[in-house]
C-alpha positions as semicolon CSV with decimal commas, in nm:
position;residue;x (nm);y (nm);z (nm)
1;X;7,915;9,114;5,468
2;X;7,586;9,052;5,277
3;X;7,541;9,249;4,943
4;X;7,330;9,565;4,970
5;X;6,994;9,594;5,053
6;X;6,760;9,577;4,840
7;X;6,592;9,903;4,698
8;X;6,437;10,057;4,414
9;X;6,639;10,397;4,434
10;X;6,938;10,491;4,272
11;X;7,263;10,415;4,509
12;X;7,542;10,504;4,257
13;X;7,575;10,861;4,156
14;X;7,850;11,004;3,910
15;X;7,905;11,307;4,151
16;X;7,768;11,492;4,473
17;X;7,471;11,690;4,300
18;X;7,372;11,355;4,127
19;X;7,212;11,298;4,503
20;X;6,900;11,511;4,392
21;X;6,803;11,203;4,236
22;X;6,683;11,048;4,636
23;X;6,368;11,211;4,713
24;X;6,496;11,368;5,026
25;X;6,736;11,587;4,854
26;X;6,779;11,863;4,613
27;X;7,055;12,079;4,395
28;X;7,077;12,426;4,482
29;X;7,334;12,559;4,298
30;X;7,651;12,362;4,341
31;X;7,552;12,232;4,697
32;X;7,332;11,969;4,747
33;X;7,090;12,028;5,015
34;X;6,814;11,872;5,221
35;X;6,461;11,904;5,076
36;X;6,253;11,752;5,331
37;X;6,243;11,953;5,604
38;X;6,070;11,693;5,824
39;X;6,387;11,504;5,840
40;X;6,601;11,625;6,155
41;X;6,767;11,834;6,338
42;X;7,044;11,567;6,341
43;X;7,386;11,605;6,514
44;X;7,716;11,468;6,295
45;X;7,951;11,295;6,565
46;X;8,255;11,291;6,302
47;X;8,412;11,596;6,195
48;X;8,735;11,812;6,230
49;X;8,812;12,145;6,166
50;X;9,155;12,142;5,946
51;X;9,347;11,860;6,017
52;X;9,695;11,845;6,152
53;X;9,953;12,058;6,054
54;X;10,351;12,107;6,190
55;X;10,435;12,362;6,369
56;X;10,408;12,649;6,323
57;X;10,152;12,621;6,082
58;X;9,783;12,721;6,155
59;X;9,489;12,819;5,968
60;X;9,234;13,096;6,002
61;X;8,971;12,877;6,091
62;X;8,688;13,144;6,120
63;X;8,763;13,214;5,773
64;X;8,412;13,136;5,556
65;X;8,493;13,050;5,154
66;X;8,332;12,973;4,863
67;X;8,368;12,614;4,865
68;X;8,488;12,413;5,147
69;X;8,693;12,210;4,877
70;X;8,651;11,831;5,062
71;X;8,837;11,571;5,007
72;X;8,580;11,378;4,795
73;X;8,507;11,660;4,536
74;X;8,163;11,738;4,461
75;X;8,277;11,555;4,107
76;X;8,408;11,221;4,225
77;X;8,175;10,910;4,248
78;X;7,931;10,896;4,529
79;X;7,838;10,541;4,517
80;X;7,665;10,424;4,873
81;X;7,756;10,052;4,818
82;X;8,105;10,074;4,892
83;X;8,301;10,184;5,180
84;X;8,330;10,576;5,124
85;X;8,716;10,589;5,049
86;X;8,659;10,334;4,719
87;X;8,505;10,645;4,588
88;X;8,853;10,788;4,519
89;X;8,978;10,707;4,177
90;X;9,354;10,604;4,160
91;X;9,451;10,981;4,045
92;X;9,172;11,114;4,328
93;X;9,331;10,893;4,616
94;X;9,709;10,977;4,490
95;X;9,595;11,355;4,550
96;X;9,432;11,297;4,918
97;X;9,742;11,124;4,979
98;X;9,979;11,404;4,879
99;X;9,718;11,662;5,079
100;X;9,744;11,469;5,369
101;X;10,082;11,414;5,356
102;X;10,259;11,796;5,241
103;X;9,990;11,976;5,347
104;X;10,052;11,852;5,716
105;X;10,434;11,975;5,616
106;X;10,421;12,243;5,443
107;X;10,031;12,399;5,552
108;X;9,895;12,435;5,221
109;X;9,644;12,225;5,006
110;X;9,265;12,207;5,091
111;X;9,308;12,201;5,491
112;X;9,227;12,620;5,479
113;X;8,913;12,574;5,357
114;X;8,802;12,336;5,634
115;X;8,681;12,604;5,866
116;X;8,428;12,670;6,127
117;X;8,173;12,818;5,909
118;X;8,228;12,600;5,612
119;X;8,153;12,329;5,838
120;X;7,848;12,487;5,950
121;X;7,723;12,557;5,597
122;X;7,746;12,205;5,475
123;X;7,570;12,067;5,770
124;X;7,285;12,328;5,785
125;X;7,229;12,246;5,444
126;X;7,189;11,874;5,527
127;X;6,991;11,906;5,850
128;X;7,229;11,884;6,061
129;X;7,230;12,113;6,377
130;X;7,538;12,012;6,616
131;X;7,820;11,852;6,512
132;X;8,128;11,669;6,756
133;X;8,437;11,824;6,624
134;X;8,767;11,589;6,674
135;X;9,074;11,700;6,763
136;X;9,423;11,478;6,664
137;X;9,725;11,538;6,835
138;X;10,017;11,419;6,685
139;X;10,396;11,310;6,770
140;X;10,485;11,631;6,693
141;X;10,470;12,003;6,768
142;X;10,147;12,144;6,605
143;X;9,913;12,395;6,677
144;X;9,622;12,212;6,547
145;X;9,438;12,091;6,933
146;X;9,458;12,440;7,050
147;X;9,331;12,607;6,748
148;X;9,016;12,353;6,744
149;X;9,014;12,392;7,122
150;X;8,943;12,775;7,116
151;X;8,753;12,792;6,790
152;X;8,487;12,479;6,897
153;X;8,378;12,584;7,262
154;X;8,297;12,952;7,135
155;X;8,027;12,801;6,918
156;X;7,692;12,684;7,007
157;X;7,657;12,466;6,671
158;X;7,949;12,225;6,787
159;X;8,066;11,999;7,102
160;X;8,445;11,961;7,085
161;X;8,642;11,642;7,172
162;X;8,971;11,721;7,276
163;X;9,285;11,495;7,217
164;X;9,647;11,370;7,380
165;X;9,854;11,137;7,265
166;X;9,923;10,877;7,466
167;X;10,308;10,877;7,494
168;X;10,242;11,264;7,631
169;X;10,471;11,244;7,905
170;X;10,209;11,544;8,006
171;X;9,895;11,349;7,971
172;X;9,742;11,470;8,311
173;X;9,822;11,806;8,253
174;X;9,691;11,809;7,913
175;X;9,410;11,645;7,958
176;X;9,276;11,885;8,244
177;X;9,422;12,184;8,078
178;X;9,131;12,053;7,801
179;X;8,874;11,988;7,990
180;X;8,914;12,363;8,166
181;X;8,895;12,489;7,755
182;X;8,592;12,342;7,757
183;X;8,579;11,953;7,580
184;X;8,406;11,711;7,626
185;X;8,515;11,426;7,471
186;X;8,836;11,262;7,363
187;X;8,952;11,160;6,996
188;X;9,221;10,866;7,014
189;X;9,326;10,730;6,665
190;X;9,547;10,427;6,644
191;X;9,649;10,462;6,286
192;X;9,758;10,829;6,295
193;X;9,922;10,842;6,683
194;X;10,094;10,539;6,604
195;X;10,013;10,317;6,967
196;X;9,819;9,992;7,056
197;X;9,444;10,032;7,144
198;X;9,602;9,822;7,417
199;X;9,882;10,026;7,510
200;X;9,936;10,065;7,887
201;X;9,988;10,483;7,808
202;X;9,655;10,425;7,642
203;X;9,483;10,247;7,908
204;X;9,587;10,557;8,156
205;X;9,376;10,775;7,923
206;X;9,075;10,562;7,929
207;X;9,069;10,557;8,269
208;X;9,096;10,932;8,290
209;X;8,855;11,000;8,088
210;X;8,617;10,743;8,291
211;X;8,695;10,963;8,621
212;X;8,599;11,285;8,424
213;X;8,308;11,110;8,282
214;X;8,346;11,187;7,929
215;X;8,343;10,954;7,624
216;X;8,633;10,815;7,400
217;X;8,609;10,816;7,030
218;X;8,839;10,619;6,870
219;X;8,922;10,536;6,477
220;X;8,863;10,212;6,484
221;X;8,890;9,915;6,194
222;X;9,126;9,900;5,875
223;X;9,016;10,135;5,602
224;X;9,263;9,981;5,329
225;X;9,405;10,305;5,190
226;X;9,644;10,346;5,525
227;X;10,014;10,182;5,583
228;X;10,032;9,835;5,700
229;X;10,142;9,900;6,049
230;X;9,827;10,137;6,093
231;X;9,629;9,873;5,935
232;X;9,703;9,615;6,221
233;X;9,741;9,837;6,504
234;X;9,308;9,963;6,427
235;X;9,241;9,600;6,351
236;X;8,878;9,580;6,581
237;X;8,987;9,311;6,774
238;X;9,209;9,525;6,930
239;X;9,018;9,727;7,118
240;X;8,830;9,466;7,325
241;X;9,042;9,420;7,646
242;X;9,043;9,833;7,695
243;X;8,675;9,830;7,639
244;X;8,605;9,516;7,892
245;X;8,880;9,695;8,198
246;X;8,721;10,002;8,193
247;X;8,351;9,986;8,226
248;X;8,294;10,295;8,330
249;X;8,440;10,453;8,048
250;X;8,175;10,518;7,737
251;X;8,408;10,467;7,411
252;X;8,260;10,554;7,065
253;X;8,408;10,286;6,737
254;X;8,477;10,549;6,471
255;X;8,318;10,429;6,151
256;X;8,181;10,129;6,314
257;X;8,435;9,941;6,286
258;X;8,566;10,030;5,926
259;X;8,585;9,692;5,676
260;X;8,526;9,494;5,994
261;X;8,154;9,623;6,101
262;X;8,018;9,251;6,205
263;X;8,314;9,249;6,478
264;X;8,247;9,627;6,568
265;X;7,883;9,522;6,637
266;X;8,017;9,273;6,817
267;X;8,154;9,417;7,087
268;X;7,867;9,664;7,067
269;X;7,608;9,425;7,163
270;X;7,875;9,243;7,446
271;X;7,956;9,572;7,591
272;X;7,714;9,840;7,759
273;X;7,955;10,092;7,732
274;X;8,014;10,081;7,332
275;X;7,853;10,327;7,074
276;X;7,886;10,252;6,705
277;X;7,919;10,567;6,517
278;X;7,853;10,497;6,157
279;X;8,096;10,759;5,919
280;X;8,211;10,609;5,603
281;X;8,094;10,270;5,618
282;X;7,926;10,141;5,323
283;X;7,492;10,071;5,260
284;X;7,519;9,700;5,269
285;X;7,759;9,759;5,627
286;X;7,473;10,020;5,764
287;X;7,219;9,761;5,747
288;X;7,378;9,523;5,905
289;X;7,461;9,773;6,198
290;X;7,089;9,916;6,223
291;X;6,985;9,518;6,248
292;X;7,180;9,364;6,437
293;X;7,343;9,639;6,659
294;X;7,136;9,818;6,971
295;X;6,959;10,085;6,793
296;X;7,020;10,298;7,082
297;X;7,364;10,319;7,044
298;X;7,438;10,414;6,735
299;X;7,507;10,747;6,615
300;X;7,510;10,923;6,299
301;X;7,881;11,076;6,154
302;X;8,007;11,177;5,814
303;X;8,383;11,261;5,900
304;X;8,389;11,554;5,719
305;X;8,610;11,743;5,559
306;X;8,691;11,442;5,392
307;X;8,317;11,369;5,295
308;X;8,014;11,585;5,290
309;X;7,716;11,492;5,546
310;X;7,514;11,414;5,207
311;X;7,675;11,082;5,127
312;X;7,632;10,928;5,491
313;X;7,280;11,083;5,522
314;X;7,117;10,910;5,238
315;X;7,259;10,582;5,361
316;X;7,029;10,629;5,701
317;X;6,777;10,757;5,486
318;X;6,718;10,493;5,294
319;X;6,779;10,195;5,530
320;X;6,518;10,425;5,778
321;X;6,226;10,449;5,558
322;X;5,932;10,392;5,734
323;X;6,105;10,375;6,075
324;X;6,035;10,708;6,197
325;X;6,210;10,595;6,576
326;X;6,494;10,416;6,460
327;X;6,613;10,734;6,207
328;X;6,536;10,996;6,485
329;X;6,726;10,740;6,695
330;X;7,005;10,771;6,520
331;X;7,046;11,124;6,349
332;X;6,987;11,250;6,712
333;X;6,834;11,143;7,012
334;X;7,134;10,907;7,047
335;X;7,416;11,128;7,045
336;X;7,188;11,411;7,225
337;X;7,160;11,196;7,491
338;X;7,580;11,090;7,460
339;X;7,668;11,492;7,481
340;X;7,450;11,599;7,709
341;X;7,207;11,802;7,453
């Protein structure tokens, strides 16, 4: 991957209100928002409501706080060049970690904050006006697919994206049971379910979800910070063969691909039925995607709660200046289109 693009505005910021320095943006407070209101609306196609807990652990996730405490604090770096999770420090990424980890346990840490309405704040202050929630469901007991289930479809601000794991001996059941709640989309993820993009349980999914017509979003590509089994099972060349036997299933690369964009574009420009959505991925990594990808298949995320929708925004904002089509192309017409909007 080439170095970033060149540009005279500032890409490195020592914190999240430091973004006030792009002309698009501005501090209000503590929360950064989006000054120019000719920019959007714009729909986020990576986000989840509080991630996965055990059971029986749940959160109230119409609760609205202060701060929706993310997993990048407002005071860590926000540097575009780099692939979002290098903005953890060492202390910063030992305390995700441990979130991640005994929150999913135990129920506390920063996953009650990570509401409905906190999401809704920190995207209507960016511009954003719909967001794709993602469900996860895990190897074990949890209530964390219902709870995003019934929360998501009573809201007109989100579309939500059910999920089943693919060992579900129940996968049939589950998946109509979701589709009855109301999604209309599936979230797999390799690293965190544990299975082979590949998987024959896998493959029974995709071509479920080609019969319903609805799309698969997947994690997809190594982010570095995860174990090394995860690591290889999201590796991008992975996912090819599913992609290729089931044509008539629309599947959406999470993060473009993660540290391996060029072969997430890839198989975007071989494949019809491929969407790059472009969460987390570094400036340098968006431009290849907007260049060499097909500009109407790519889709705007953030993945929050672990980042806000600032820190992916200005990427697209930047790389979009004077391309009027190719930004509304991405922050929305794309993903309108995908979800039916």
């Amino acid at each position: 991957m080439s170095n970033s693009p060149e540009t005279s505005l500032t890409v490195r910021f020592e914190d999240r209100l430091a973004l006030d320095a792009l002309p698009w943006f501005e501090a209000d407070g503590q929360r950064i928002v989006l000054a120019d209101k000719s920019i959007g609306p714009a729909i986020d196609m990576h986000t989840h409501y509080a991630l996965p807990a055990m059971w029986p652990h749940s959160y109230n996730l119409e609760a609205e706080t202060d701060d929706s405490h993310l997993l990048l604090g407002c005071c860590s770096n926000h540097n575009l060049d780099i692939y979002a999770n290098q903005n953890f420090s060492k202390k910063e990424l030992r305390s995700l970690k441990l979130d991640l980890v005994l929150g999913g346990i135990t129920g506390r840490g920063s996953r009650k904050h990570h509401t409905a309405p906190n999401l809704a704040r920190d995207m209507t202050d960016i511009g954003v006006s719909h967001s794709s929630v993602l469900a996860i469901d895990i190897s074990v007991p949890s209530k964390h697919v219902k709870q995003t289930i019934a929360i998501g479809v009573e809201r007109s601000d989100v579309t939500v994206f059910g999920s089943v794991h693919p060992r579900s001996r129940k996968k049939k059941v589950k998946l109509e049971e979701q589709l009855h709640a109301g999604i209309r989309g599936l979230k797999l993820h390799p690293a965190i379910q544990s299975f082979h993009p590949n998987d024959a349980p896998a493959r029974e999914l995709y071509k479920m979800a080609g019969e319903h017509g609805i799309p698969i979003i997947w994690h997809c590509g190594p982010v570095d910070i995860e174990t090394k089994k995860a690591r290889m099972l999201s590796q991008v060349a992975n996912y090819e063969a599913p992609i290729k036997d089931h044509p008539n299933t629309t599947f959406i690369l999470g993060h473009s691909g993660a540290k391996q964009c060029e072969e997430a574009v890839a198989l975007q420009m071989r494949y019809p039925n491929v969407y790059l959505e472009v969460s987390c991925i570094s400036l340098a990594q968006m431009d290849y995607v907007l260049k060499n990808a097909d500009p109407k298949r790519i889709m705007f995320g953030s993945d929050w709660p672990f980042y806000h929708p600032s820190l992916q925004m200005a990427k697209v904002l930047i790389l979009t200046e004077g391309n009027p089509s190719l930004r509304k192309s991405v922050l929305y017409d794309n993903a309108a289109r995908l979800l039916g909007l």
